[in-house]
C-alpha positions as protocol buffer text, in pm:
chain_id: "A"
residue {
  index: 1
  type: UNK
  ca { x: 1995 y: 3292 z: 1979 }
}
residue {
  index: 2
  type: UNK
  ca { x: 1653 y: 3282 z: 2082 }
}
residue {
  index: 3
  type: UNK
  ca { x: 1500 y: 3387 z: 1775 }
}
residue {
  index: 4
  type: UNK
  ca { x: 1688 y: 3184 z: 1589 }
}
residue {
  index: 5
  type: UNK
  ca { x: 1571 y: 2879 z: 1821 }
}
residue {
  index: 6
  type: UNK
  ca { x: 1184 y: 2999 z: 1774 }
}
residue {
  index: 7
  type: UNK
  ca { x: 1242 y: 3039 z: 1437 }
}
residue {
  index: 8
  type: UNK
  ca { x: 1400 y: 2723 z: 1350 }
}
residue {
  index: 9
  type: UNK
  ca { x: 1039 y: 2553 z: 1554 }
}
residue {
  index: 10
  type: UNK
  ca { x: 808 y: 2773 z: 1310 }
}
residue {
  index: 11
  type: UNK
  ca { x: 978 y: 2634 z: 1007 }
}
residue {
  index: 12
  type: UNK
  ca { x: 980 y: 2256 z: 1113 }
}
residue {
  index: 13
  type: UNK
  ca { x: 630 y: 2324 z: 1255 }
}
residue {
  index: 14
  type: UNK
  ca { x: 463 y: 2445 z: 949 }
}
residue {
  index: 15
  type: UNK
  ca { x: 726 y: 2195 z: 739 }
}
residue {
  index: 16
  type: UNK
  ca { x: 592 y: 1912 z: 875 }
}
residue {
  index: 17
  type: UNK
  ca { x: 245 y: 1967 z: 809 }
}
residue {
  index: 18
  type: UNK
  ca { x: 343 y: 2079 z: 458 }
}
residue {
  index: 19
  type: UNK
  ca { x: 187 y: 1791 z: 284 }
}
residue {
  index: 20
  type: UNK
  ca { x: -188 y: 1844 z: 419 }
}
residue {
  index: 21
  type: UNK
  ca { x: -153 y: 2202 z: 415 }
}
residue {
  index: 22
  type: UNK
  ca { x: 75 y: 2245 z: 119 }
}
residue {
  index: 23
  type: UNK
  ca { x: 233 y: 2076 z: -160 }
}
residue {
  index: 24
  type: UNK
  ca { x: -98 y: 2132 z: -402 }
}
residue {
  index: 25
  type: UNK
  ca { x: 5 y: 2204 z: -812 }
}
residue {
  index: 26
  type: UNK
  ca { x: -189 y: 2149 z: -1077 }
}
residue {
  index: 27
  type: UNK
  ca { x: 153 y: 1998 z: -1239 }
}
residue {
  index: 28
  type: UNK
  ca { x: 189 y: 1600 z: -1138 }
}
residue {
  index: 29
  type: UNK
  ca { x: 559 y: 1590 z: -1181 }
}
residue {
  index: 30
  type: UNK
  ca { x: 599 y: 1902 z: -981 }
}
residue {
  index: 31
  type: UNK
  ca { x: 396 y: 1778 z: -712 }
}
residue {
  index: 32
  type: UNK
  ca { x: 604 y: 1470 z: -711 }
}
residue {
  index: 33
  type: UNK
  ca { x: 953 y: 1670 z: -717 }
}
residue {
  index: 34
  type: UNK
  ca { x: 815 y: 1891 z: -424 }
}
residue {
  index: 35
  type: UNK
  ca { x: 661 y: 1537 z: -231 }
}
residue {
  index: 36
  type: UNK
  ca { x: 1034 y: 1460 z: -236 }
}
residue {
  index: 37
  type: UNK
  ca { x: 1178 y: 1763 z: -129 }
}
residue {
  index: 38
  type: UNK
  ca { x: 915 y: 1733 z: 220 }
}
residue {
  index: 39
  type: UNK
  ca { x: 1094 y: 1390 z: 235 }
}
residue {
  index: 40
  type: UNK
  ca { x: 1427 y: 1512 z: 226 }
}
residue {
  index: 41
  type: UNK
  ca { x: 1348 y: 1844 z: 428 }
}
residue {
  index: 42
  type: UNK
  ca { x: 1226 y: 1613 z: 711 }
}
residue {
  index: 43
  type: UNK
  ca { x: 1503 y: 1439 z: 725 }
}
residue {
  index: 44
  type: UNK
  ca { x: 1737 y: 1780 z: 763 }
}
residue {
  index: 45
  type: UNK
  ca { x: 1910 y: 1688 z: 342 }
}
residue {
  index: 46
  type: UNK
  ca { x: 1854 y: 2097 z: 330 }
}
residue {
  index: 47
  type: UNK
  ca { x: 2030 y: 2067 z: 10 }
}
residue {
  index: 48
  type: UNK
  ca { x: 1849 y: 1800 z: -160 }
}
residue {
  index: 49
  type: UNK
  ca { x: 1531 y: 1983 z: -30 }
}
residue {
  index: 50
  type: UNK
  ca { x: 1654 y: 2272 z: -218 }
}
residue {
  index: 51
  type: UNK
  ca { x: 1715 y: 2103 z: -554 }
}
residue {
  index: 52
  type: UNK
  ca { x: 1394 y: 1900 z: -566 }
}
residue {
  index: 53
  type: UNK
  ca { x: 1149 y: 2239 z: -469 }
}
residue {
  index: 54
  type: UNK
  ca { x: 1388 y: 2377 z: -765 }
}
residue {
  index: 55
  type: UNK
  ca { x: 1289 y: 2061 z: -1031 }
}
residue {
  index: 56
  type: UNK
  ca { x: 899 y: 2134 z: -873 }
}
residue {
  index: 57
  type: UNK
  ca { x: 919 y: 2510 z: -924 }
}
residue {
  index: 58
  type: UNK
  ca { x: 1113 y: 2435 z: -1301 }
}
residue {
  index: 59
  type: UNK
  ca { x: 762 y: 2226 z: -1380 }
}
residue {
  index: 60
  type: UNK
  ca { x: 544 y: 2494 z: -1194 }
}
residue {
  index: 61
  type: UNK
  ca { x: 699 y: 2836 z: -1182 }
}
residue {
  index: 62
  type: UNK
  ca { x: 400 y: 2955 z: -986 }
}
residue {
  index: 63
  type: UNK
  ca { x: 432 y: 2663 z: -733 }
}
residue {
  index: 64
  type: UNK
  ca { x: 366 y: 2863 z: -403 }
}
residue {
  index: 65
  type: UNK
  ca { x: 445 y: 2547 z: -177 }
}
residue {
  index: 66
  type: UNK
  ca { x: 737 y: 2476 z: -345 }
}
residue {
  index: 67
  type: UNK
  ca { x: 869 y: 2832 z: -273 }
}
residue {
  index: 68
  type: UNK
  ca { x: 829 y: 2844 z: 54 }
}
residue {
  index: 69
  type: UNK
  ca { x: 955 y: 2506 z: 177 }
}
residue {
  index: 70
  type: UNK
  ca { x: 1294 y: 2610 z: -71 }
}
residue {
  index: 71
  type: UNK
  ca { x: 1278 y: 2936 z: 158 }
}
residue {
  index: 72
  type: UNK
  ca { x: 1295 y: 2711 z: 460 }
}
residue {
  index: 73
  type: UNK
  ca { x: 1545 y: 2522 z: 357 }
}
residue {
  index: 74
  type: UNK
  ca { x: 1716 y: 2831 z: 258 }
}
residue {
  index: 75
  type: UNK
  ca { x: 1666 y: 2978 z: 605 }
}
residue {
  index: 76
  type: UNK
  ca { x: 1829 y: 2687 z: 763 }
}
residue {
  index: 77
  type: UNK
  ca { x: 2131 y: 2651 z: 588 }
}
residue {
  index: 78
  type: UNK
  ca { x: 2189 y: 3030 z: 685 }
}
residue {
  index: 79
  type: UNK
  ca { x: 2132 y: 3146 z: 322 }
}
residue {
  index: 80
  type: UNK
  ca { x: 1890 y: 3402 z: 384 }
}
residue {
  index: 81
  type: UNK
  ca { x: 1913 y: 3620 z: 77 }
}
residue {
  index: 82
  type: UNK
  ca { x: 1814 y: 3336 z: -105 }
}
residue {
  index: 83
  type: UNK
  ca { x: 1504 y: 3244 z: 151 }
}
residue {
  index: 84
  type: UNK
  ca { x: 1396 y: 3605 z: 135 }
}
residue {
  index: 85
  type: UNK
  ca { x: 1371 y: 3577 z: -217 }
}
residue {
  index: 86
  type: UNK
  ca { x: 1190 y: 3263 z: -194 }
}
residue {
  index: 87
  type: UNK
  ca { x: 940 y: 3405 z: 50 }
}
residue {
  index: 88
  type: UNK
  ca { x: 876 y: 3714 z: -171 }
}
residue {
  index: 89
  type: UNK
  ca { x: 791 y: 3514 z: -418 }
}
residue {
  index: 90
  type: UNK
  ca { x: 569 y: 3302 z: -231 }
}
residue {
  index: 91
  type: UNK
  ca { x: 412 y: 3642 z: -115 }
}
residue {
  index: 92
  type: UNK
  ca { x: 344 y: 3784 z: -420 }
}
residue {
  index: 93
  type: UNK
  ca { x: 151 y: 3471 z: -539 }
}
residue {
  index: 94
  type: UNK
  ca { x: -62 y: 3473 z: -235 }
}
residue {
  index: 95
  type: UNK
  ca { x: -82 y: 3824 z: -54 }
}
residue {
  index: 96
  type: UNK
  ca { x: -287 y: 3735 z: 226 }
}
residue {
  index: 97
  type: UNK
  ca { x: -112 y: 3411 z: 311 }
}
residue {
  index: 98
  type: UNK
  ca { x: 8 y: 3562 z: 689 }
}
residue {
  index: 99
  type: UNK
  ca { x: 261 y: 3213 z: 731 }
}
residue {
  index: 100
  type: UNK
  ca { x: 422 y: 3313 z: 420 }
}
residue {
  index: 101
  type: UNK
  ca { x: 464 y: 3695 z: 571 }
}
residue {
  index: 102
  type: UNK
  ca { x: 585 y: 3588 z: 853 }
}
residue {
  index: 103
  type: UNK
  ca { x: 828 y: 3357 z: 689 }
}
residue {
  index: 104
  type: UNK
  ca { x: 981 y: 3669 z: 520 }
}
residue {
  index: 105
  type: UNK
  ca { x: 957 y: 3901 z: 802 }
}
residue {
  index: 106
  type: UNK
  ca { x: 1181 y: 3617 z: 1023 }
}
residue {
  index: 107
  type: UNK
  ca { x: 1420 y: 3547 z: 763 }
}
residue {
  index: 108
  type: UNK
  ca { x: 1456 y: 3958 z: 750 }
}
residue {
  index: 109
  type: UNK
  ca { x: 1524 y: 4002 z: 1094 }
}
residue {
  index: 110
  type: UNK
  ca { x: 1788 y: 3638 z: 1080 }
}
residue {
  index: 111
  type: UNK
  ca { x: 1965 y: 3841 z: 808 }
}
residue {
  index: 112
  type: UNK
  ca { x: 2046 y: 4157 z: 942 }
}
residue {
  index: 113
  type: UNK
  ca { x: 2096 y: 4006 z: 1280 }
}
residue {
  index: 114
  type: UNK
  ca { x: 2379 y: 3763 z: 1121 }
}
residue {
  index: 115
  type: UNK
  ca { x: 2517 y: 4007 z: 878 }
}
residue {
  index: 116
  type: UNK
  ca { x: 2805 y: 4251 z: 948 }
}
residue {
  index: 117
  type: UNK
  ca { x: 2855 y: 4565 z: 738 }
}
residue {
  index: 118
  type: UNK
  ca { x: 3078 y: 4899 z: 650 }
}
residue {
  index: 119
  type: UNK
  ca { x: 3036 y: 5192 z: 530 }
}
residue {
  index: 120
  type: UNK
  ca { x: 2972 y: 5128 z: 199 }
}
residue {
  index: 121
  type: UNK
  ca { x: 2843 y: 4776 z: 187 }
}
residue {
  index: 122
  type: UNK
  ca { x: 2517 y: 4693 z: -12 }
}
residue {
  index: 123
  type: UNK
  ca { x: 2229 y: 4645 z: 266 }
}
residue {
  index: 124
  type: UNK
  ca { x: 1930 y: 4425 z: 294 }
}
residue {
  index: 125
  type: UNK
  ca { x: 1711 y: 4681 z: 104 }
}
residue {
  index: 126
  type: UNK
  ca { x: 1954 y: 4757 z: -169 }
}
residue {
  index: 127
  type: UNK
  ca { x: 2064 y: 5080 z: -26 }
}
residue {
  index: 128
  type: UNK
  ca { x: 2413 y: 5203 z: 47 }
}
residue {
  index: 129
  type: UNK
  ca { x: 2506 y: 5161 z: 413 }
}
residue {
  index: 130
  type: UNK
  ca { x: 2654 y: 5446 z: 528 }
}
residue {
  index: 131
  type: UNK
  ca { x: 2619 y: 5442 z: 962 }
}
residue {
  index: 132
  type: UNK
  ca { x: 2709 y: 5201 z: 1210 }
}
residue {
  index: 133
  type: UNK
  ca { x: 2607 y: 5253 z: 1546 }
}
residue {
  index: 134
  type: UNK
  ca { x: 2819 y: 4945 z: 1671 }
}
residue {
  index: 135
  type: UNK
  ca { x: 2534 y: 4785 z: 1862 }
}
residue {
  index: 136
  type: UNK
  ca { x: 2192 y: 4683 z: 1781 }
}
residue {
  index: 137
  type: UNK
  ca { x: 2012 y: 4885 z: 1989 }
}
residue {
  index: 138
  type: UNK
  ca { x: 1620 y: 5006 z: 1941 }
}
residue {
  index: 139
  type: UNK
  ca { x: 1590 y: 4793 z: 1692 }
}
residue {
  index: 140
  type: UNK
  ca { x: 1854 y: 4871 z: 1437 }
}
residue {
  index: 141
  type: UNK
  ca { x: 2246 y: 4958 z: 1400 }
}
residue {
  index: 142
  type: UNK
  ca { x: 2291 y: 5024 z: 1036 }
}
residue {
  index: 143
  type: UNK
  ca { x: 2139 y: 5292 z: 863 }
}
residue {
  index: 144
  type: UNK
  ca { x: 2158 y: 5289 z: 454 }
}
residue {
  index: 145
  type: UNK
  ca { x: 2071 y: 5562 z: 180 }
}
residue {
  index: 146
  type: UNK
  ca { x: 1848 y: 5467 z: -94 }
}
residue {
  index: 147
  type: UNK
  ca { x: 2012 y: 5441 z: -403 }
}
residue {
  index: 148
  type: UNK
  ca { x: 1888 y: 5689 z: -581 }
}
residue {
  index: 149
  type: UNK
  ca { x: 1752 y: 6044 z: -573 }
}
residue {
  index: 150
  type: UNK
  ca { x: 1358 y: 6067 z: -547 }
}
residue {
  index: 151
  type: UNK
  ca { x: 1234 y: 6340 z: -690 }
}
residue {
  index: 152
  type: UNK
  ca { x: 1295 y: 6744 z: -641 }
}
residue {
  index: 153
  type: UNK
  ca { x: 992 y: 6875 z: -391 }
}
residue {
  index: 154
  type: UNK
  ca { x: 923 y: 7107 z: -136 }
}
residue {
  index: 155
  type: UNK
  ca { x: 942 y: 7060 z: 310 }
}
residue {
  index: 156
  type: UNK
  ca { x: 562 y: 7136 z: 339 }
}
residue {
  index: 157
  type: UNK
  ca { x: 505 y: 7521 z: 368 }
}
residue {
  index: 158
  type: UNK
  ca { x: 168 y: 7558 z: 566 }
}
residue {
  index: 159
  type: UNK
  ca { x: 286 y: 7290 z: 852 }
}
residue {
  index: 160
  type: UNK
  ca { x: 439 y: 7387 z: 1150 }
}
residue {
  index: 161
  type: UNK
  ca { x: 591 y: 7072 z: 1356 }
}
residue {
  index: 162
  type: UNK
  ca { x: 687 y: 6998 z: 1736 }
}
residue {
  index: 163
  type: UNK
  ca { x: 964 y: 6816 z: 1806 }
}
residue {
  index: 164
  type: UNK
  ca { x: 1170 y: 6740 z: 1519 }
}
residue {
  index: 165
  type: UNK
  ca { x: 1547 y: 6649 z: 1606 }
}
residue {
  index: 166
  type: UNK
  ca { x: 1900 y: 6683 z: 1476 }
}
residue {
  index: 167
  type: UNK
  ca { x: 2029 y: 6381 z: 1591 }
}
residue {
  index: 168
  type: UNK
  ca { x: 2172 y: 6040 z: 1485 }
}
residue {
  index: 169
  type: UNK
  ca { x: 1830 y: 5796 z: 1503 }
}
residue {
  index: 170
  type: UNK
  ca { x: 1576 y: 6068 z: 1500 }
}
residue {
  index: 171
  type: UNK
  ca { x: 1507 y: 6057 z: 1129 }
}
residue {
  index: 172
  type: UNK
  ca { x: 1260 y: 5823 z: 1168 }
}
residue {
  index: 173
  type: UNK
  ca { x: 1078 y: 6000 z: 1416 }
}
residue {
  index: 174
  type: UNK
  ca { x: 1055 y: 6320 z: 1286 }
}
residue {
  index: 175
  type: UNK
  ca { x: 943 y: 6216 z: 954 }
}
residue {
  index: 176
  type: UNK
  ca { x: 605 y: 6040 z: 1142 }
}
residue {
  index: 177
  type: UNK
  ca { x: 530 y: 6413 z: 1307 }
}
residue {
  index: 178
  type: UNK
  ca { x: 581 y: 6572 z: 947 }
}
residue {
  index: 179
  type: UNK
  ca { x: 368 y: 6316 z: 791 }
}
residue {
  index: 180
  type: UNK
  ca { x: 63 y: 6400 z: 1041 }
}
residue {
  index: 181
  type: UNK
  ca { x: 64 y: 6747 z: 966 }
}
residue {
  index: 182
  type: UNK
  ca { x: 82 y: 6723 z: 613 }
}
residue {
  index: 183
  type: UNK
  ca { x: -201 y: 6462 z: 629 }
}
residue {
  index: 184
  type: UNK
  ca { x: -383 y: 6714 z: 860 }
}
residue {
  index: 185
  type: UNK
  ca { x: -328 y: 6999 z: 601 }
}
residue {
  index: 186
  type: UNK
  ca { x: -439 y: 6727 z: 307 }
}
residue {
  index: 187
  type: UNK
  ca { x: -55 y: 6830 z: 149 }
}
residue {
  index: 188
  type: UNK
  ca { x: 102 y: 6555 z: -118 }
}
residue {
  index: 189
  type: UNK
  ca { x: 417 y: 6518 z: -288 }
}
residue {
  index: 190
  type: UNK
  ca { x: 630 y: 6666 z: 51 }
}
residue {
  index: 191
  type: UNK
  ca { x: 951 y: 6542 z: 110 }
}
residue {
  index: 192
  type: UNK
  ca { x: 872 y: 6336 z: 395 }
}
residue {
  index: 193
  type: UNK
  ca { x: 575 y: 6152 z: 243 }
}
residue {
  index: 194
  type: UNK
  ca { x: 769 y: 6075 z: -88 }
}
residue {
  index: 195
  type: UNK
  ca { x: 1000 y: 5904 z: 127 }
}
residue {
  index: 196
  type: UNK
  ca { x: 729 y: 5747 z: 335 }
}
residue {
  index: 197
  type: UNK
  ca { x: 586 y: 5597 z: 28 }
}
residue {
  index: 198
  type: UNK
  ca { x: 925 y: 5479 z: -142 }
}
residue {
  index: 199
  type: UNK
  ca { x: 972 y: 5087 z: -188 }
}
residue {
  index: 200
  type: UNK
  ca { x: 1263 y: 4897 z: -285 }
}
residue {
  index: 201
  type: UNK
  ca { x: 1315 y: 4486 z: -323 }
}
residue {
  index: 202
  type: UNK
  ca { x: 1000 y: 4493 z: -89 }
}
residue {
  index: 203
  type: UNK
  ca { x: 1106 y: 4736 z: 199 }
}
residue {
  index: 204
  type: UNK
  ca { x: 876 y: 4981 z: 245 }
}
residue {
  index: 205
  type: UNK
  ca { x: 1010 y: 5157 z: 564 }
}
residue {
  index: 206
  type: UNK
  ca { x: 1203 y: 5455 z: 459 }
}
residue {
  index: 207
  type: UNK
  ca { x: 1223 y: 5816 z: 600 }
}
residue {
  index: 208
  type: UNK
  ca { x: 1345 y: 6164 z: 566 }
}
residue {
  index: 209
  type: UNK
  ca { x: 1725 y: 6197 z: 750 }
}
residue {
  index: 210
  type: UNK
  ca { x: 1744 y: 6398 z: 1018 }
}
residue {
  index: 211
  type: UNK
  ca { x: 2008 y: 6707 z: 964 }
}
residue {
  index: 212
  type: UNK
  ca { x: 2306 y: 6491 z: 1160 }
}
residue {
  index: 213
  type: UNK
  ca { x: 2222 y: 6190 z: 959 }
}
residue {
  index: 214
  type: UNK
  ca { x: 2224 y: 6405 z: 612 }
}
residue {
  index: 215
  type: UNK
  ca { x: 2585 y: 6515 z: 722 }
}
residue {
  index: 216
  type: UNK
  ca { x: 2712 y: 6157 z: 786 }
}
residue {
  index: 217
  type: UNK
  ca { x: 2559 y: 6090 z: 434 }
}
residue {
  index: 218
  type: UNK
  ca { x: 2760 y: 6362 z: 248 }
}
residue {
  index: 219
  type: UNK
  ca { x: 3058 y: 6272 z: 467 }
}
residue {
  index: 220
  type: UNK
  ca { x: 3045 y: 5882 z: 418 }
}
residue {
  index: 221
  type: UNK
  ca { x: 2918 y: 5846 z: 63 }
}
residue {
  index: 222
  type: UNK
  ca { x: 2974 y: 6179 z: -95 }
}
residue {
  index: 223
  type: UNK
  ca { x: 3286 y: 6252 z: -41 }
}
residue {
  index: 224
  type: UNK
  ca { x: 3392 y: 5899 z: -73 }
}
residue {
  index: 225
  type: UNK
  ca { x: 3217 y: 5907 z: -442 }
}
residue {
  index: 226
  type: UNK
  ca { x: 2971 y: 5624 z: -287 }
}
residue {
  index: 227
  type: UNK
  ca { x: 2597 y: 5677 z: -364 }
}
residue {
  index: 228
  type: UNK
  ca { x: 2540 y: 5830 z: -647 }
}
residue {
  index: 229
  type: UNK
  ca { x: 2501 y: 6186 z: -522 }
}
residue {
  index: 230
  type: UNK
  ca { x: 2525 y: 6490 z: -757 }
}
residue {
  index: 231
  type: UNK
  ca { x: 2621 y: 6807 z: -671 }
}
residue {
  index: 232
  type: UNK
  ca { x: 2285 y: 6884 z: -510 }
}
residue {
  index: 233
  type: UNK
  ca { x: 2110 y: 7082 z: -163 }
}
residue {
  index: 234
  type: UNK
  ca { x: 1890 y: 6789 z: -1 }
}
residue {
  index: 235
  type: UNK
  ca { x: 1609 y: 6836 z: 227 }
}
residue {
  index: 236
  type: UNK
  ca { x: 1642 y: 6652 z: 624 }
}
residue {
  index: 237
  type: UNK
  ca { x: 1348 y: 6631 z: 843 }
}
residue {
  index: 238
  type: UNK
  ca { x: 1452 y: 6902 z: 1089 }
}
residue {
  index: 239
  type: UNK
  ca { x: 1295 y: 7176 z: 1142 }
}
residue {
  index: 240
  type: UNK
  ca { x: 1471 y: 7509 z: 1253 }
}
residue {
  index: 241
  type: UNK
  ca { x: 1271 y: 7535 z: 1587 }
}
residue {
  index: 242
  type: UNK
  ca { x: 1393 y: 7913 z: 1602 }
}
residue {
  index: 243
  type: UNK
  ca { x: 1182 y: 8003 z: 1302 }
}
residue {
  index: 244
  type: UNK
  ca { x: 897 y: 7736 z: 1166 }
}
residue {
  index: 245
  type: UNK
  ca { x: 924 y: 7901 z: 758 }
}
residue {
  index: 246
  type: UNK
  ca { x: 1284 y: 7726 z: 750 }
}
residue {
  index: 247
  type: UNK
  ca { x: 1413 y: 7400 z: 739 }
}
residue {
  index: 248
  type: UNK
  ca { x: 1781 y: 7241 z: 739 }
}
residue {
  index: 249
  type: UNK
  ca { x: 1920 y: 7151 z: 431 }
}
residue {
  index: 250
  type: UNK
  ca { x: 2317 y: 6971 z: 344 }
}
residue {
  index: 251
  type: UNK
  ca { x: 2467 y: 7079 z: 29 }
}
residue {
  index: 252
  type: UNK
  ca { x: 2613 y: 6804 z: -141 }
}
residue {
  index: 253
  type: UNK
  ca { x: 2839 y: 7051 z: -341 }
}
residue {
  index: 254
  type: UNK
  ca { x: 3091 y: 7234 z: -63 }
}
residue {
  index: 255
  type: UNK
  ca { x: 2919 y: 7060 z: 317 }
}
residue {
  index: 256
  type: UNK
  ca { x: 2729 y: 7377 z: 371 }
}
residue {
  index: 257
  type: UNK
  ca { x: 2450 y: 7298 z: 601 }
}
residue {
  index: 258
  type: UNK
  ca { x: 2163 y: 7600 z: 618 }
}
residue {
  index: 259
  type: UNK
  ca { x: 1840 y: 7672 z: 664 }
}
residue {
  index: 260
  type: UNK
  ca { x: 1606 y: 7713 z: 412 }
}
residue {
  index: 261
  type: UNK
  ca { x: 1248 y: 7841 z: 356 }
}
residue {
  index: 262
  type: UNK
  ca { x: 992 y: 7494 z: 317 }
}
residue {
  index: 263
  type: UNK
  ca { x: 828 y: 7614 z: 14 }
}
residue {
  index: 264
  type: UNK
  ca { x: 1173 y: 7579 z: -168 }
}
residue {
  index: 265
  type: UNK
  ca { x: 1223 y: 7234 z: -380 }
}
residue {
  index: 266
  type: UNK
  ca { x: 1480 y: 7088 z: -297 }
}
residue {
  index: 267
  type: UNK
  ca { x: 1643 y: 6685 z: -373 }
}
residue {
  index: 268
  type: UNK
  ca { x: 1546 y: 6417 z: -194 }
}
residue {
  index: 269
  type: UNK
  ca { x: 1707 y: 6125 z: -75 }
}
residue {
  index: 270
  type: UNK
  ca { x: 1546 y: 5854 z: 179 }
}
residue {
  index: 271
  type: UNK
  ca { x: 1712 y: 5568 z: 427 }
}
residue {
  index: 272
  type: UNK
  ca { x: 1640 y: 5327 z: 675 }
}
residue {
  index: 273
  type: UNK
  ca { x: 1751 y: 5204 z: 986 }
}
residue {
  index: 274
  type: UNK
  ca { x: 1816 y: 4841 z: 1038 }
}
């Protein structure tokens, strides 16, 4: 509730002075269509905000303004796949633009704290969720698969790493220890960094599974016939802390989890928590 009160004051804030800050196209009739949607935004007509920043973005479809004040209106009617997309937008046309970001990053955090999903369900990034922790605790409760397999690569051979974990939620974390000793040993193309580096529809926050979240993967989506999985051995980011030269692996074929020598390539698939 509270960030939905602060974030309801950053979008009249910044809505109000939209005009003098805002509101600039090169197009007069879109300028006039978005003129009228600050009008009608001001006076809370969320919908007839949205249809005039639409008839201004129609005349300009590189009308920054126009985008994000449709992404505020968006965001206040609840809609927030529709604001996200808005703010995107409005990002990609200006990069550095850090109310814009932060626009996006709010209407992020609004949607997943709103939303309720199963196993299954699409999530925010476009992944497959397949966990739910049943409270939204350290930051996330969901945790979704990408949708597809990255590509086939080793653990990282000539790095040894402290501290890795099996468990649920420690995906994230062990995947940030890989990653510094691979950068230490100047390695590329591991596991963990190709995941590191994935994007999809603008997420960019995506790690290696831990061996206990690999299993709930195979168990939830695999065997359900969710995700796209082939009959494959994936890499998680757990070491075997009785010998460093191995790593854990699930096979998606039969639910045999082993360990495995790092230099072996092996599928990868990434996820996030949220």
């Amino acid at each position: 509730m509270k960030n939905k009160v602060v974030f309801i004051m950053l979008v009249l804030i910044l809505a109000f002075n939209a005009v003098e800050v805002y509101g600039q196209s090169d197009d007069t009739f879109a300028s006039m269509y978005f003129a009228s949607g600050k009008i009608s935004f001001d006076e809370k007509n969320y919908d007839r905000a949205i249809e005039k920043c639409t008839d201004a973005i129609k005349e300009d479809p590189n009308f920054f303004d126009a985008y994000v004040l449709r992404g505020y209106s968006y965001s206040m009617k609840s809609e927030y796949d529709k604001a996200i997309a808005d703010f995107t937008k409005a990002v990609k046309l200006k990069p550095n633009d850090a109310d814009a970001k932060e626009a996006l990053e709010t209407a992020r955090k609004q949607q997943t704290e709103n939303a309720q999903y199963k196993i299954g369900d699409r999530g925010p990034a476009g992944g497959i969720v397949f966990y739910d922790k049943e409270n939204n605790s350290d930051g996330w409760r969901y945790l979704e698969a990408a949708p597809v397999n990255l590509q086939i690569a080793n653990w990282g051979d000539a790095i040894i790493v402290s501290g890795t974990k099996d468990e649920i939620g420690s995906g994230k974390r062990n995947t940030e220890l890989i990653i510094v000793e691979l950068n230490r040993k100047r390695e590329i193309g591991r596991a963990a960094q190709l995941c590191r580096a994935y994007t999809l529809n603008g997420y960019n926050d995506w790690f290696l599974p831990s061996k206990d979240e690999l299993y709930l993967m195979y168990k939830n989506l695999k065997q359900k016939g969710l995700g796209g999985f082939g009959d494959y051995i994936y890499w998680s980011s757990t070491l075997d802390q009785t010998n460093n030269n191995y790593a854990w692996y699930q096979n998606f074929f039969d639910g045999d989890i082993q360990r495995n020598p790092k230099w072996t390539s092996l599928y990868v698939r990434a996820i996030r928590a949220f």
